[in-house]
N, C-alpha and C positions, 0 to 999 in steps of 0.2 A: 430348639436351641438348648444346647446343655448348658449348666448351669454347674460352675467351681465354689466349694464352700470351703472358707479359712479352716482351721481347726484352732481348737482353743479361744474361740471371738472373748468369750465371757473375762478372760483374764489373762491378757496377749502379753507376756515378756516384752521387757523394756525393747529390744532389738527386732522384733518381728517388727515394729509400726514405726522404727523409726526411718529417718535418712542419713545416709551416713555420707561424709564428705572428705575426698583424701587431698588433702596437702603435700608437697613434695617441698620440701622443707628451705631448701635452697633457695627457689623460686618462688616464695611467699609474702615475706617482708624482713626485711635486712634492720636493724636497729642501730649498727655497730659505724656504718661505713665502709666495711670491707666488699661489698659488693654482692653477700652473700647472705639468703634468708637465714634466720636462728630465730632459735623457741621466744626470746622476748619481742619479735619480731608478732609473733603468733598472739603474746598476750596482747600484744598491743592492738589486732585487730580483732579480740574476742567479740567487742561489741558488735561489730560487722557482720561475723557468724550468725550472732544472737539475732540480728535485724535479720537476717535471709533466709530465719526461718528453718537450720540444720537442727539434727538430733547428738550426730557424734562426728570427731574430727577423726578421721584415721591418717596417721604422720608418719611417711615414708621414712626411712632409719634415717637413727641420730646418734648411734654409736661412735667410738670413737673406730677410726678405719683410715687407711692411706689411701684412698678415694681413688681406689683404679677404676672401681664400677661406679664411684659415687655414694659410697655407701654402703653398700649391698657384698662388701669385704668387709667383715667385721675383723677389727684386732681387740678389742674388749667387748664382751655381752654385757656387764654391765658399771656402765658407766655411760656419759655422755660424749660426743666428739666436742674441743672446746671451739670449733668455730661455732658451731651452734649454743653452746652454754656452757651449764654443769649442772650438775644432780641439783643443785639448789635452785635455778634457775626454770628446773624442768618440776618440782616439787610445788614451784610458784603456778607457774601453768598449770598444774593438776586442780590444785585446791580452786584457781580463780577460774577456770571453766567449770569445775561441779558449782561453783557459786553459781555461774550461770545456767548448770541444769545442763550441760555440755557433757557429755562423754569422752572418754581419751583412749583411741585404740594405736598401739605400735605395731610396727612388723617384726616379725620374728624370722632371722635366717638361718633354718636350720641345718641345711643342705653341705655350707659349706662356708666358711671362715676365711680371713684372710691368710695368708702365705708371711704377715708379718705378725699375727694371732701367736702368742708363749707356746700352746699347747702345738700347732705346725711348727715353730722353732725348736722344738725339745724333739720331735716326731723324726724330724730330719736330720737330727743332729748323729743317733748312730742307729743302728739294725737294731741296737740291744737295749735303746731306750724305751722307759716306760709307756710312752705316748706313742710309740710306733704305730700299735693298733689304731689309734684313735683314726688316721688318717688312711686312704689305701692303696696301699704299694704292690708293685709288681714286676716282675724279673722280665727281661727283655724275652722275645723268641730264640729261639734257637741261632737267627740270623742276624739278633740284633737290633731286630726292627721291635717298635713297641707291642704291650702283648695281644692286643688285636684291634680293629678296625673302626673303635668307638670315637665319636667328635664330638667336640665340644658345640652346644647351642649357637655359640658364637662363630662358628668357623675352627677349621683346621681341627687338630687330634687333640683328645680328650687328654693324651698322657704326655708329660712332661719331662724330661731327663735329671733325676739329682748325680751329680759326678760325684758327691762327697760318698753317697750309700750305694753308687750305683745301683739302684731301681728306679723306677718310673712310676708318681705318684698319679692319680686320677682329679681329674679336673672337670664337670660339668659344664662351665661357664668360661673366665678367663684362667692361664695358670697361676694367676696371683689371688685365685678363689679354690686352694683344694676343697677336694670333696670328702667330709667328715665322716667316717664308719659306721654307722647306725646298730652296725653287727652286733659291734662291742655294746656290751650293757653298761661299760662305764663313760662314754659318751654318753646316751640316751639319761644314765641318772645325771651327769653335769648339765645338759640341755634343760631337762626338766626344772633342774636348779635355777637356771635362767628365768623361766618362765613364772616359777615363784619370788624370783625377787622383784621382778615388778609389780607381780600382781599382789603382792603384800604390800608395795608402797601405797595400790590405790589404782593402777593402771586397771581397764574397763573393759579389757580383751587387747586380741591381739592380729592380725593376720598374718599366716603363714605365707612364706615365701615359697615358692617353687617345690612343691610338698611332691609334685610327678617324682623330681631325680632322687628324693630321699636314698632309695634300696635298689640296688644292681644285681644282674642276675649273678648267683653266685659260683657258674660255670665263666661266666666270665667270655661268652659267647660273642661269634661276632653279628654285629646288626645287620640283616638282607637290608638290598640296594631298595628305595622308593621305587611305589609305582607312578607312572606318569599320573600328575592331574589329583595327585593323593594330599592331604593336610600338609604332609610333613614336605611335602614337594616345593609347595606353597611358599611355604615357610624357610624356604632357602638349602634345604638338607637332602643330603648326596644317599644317607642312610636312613631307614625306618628307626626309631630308636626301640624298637623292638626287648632289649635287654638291659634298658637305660632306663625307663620310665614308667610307672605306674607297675611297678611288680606287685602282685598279690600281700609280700609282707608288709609295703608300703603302711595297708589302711590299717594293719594291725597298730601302727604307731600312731596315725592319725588317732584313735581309736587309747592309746597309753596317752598321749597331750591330754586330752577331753579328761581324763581322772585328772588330771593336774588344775583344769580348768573349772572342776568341782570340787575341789577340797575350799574353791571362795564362793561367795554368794552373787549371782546375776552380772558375769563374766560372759561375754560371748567368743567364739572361737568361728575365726572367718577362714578360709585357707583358698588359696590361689591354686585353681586344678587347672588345666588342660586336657580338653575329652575331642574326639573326633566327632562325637555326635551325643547330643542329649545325655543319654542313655547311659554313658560312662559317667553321668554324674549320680548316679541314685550308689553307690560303692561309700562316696565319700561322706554321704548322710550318716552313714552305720548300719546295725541290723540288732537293735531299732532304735534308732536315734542315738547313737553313740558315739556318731564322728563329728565332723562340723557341724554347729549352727547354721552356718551361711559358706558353703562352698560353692566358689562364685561361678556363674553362669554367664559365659562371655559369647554365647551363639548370638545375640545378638549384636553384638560387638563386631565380628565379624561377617555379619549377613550385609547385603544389599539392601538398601532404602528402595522397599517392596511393598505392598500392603499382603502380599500371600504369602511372600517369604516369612516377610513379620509374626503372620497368625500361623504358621503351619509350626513353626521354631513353638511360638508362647501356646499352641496347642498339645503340642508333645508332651512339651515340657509339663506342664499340668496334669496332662492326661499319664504320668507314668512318676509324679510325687510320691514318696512313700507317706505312710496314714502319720499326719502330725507335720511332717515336714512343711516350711516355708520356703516360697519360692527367692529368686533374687534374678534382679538383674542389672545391667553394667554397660555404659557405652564407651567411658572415653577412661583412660589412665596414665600412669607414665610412660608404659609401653608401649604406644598404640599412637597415629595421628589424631588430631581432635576430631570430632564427628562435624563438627562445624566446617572442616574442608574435605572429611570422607564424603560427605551427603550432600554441602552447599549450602552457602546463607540463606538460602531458599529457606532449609530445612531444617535448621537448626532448632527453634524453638515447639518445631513439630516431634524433635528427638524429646523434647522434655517434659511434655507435654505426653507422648508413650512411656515413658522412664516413671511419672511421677503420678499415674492413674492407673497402671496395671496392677493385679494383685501382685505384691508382691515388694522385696528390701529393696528401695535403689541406693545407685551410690552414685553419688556426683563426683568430679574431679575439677578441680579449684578453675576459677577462669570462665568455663562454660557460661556461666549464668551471665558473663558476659557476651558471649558469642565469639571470645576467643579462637582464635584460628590459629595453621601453624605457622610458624616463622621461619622462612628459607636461611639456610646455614648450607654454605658453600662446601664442598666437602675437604680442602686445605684446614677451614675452620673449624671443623668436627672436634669434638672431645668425647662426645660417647664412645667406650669402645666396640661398640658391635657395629655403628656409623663405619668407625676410622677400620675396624678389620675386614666391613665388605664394602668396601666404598664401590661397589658398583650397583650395590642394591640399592631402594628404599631405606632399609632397615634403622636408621639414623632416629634416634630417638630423642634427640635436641630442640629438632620443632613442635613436640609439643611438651617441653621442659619449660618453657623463656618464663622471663620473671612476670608475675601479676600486673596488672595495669587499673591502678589506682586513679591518678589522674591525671590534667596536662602538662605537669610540671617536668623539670628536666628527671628526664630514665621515670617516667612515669609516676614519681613517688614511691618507687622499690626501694631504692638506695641513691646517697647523700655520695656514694662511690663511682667504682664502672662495673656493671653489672656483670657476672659470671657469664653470663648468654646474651646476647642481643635482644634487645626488645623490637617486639614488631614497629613496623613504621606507621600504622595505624592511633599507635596508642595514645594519641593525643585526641581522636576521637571516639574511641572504644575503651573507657574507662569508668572504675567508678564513680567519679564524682560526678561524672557528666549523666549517666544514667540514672544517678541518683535522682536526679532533676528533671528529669523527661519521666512524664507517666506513661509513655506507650515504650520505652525502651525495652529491652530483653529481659535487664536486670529488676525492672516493675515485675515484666511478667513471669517469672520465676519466683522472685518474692510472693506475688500473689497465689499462684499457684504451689507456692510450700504452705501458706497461711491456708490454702483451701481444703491442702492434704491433711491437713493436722485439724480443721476443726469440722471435717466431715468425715465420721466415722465412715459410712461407705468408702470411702477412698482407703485410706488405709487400712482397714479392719472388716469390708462388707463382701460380698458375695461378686461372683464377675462371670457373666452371660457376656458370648461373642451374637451379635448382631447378623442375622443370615440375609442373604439376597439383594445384596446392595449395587453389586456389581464391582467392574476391576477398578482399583486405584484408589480403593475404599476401605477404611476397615474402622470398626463401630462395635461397642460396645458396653455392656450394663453394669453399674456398681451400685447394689443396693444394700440396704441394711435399716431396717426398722419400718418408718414411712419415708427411708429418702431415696430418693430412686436420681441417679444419676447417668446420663450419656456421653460416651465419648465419642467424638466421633474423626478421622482425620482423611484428611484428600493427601494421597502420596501421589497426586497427580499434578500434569502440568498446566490442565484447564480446570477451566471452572468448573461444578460438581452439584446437582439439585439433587437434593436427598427428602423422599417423603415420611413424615414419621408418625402418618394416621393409625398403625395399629401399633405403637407404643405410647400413644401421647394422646391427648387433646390440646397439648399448649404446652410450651420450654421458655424456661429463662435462661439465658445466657450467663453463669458464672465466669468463664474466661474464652477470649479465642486469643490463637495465636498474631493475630492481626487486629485483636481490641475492636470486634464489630459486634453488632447484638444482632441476635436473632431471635424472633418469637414464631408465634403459631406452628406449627408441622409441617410446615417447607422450608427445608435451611438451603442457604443457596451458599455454596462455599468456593473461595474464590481458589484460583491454584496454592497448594501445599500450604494451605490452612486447616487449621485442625481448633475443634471446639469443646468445651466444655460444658454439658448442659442440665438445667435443672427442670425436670421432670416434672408435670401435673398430672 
């Protein structure tokens, strides 16, 4: 049995041990009546946080923006958008979560600004303006058609037609998101400027947005067709993005952030990659240690609810950490269905229960800890635009947007309005009040199992042994540290499962199962897609 050891135990950085928990600002809690979550919405559930056990909030943008994408169009960096507040209101949140020992991470989008952003309005105003560079232009073909073959994430072509400059500016995402110049050094020094104004206020790091599309090849090539059955196939895309994403100059920049991110003291720097396989994430670390902190690791995210899939992904991944580096991993976010209907209520607390004992950063996403599921949104009723531009896909990213479900009151105690999204029809009995009050509910068992991660160093800070020869539909494993020796153990099966643990054990206490049963002695008998937490003699 090989045997993973942390680096650093003796004096772990605030962010290696912690958990980190993302908000999606909208869908949180509404204070106002408008229908719509904002920051004093957040303060007002700080105490809830603080019960559940988190380390850090990370809070999808709250810029100020004409909310094509929701946000993720910024027209000011820095300032606030005011359905959510303003600087004062965001100033209050900082100070009253560090009261509570709370961290505060924002996203940063670098990639690309909104199409209503001063600096794209000056950009497109003549050829001879100063900000032209900042954005990137391009002259039609010969034929008139745009100048080659690139598409945007979202569907259809990456480039856009201005009649006023006649050229074709470049777009990533929607055309009301160009895409920023990174080329130009006077970009990269106002970005940077960004990132110090928060982080002079007091802000605690940041997550990067969409860091792949930063740098385009500067041939300006066109993207070969996908192969059948390929990632990007998957993923709805007619072209490889080949000359679109993850260029080599890319991690130089990753790499210029990170000096921005040390000129403060114990800032962390997350950034949102996309790798076809493991492997493509050891780049974003640095060489050595000079890119992200925590560049996220989303294989599991997209894997099958496996027990082989599971370890072969978290075996790589370990098995090919650069010396120092921390792992991380990710199951549900705003982009993604919740794992609670990928996997099935079956499985739901067996996700968290992997998520919150592997070595390694997790991040939660608001809701789960209820067992949140997603909420069917008709596609007439769609407001996401990557939903409303493939409406023949999945891709609709609404159902796992919907507001928070507090408790059975009307619109679940989100808002005193009409909610931005529907709330599930559940939610009168999938809430927190209600689980508040039940000791076996989900929301117990996540509480409990944050309080377990935090006051047992093995868990978050110990060594991690995979468990050999258990058989299929099993996967088990060792978290120790000093005298405390801990087993994990979970059934990703549909029957029942006896597991002997005469040559690790002579006797287990039961710290948590997923189904609130105890087991002792060295025969666990584990019922379908239960999964246990156990304490070693």
């Amino acid at each position: 049995m090989k045997t993973y050891h942390p680096h650093g135990t003796e004096n772990p950085k605030w962010w290696q041990t912690a958990v980190f928990y993302q908000i999606y600002p909208r869908s949180f809690q509404d204070s106002n009546g408008d229908g719509i979550g904002d920051l004093q919405g957040i303060i007002n559930r700080l105490d809830y946080l603080v019960d559940l056990g988190i380390d850090a909030i990370w809070i999808s943008p709250i810029f100020p923006s004409p909310m094509a994408d929701f946000g993720y169009d910024v027209s000011d960096y820095c300032d606030i958008h005011p359905v959510f507040g303003n600087l004062e209101t965001f100033d209050r949140l900082l100070a009253e979560a560090h009261a509570c020992n709370l961290k505060i991470i924002l996203d940063f989008v670098p990639n690309h600004s909104s199409n209503q952003h001063p600096w794209f309005l000056a950009s497109r105003s003549s050829r001879d303006n100063a900000k032209r560079d900042w954005y990137i232009w391009r002259d039609t073909k010969p034929d008139g058609s745009p100048p080659n073959n690139w598409t945007s994430m979202f569907g259809g072509p990456a480039w856009t037609w201005d009649e006023k400059t006649q050229q074709y500016y470049m777009h990533s995402f929607l055309p009301e998101q160009p895409d920023l110049n990174w080329r130009n050094p006077e970009v990269v020094d106002a970005m940077h400027n960004v990132l110090r104004f928060w982080l002079k206020r007091g802000v605690d790091g940041f997550r990067v947005d969409a860091i792949l599309c930063l740098i385009k090849h500067e041939a300006f090539l066109d993207n070969p067709p996908v192969e059948a059955g390929s990632y990007w196939e998957k993923w709805g895309h007619q072209f490889e993005p080949r000359y679109t994403v993850n260029q080599p100059e890319m991690f130089e920049h990753v790499r210029k952030m990170r000096h921005v991110f040390d000129e403060f003291d114990e800032r962390v720097h997350i950034g949102e990659t996309s790798t076809v396989d493991v492997a493509g994430l050891l780049p974003y670390y640095g060489q050595p240690l000079d890119g992200y902190d925590i560049p996220f690791n989303f294989k599991l995210l997209h894997a099958d609810w496996n027990a082989t899939e599971m370890r072969a992904i978290i075996e790589e991944y370990y098995d090919i950490l650069p010396t120092g580096g921390w792992p991380n991993f990710v199951f549900g976010n705003h982009d993604i269905h919740r794992f609670a209907t990928r996997y099935g209520r079956a499985n739901h607390r067996s996700v968290a229960m992997l998520l919150l004992t592997l070595w390694g950063i997790p991040t939660l996403y608001y809701g789960d800890e209820l067992g949140m599921e997603d909420v069917f949104i008709p596609v007439e009723q769609r407001i996401d635009p990557w939903g409303i531009d493939v409406p023949e896909s999945d891709f609709g990213r609404d159902p796992e947007r919907t507001p928070m479900q507090w408790d059975a009151s009307l619109n679940a105690g989100f808002t005193s309005g009409t909610p931005w999204l529907p709330l599930a029809q559940n939610y009168a009995q999938v809430n927190v009040a209600d689980q508040l009050s039940d000791d076996q509910s989900t929301l117990t068992f996540y509480k409990t199992l944050l309080h377990l991660r935090r006051s047992h160093p093995a868990l978050h800070n110990g060594s991690f042994t995979f468990v050999d020869g258990l058989g299929n539909d099993l996967l088990a494993y060792l978290r120790e540290a000093g005298s405390q020796r801990l087993l994990v153990c979970l059934n990703f099966g549909t029957q029942p499962r006896t597991v002997i643990l005469n040559h690790l054990t002579l006797d287990c206490q039961t710290l948590l199962s997923t189904h609130f049963n105890a087991h002792t002695g060295t025969t666990l008998s584990l019922q379908a897609h239960e999964s246990v937490l156990l304490q070693l003699k």
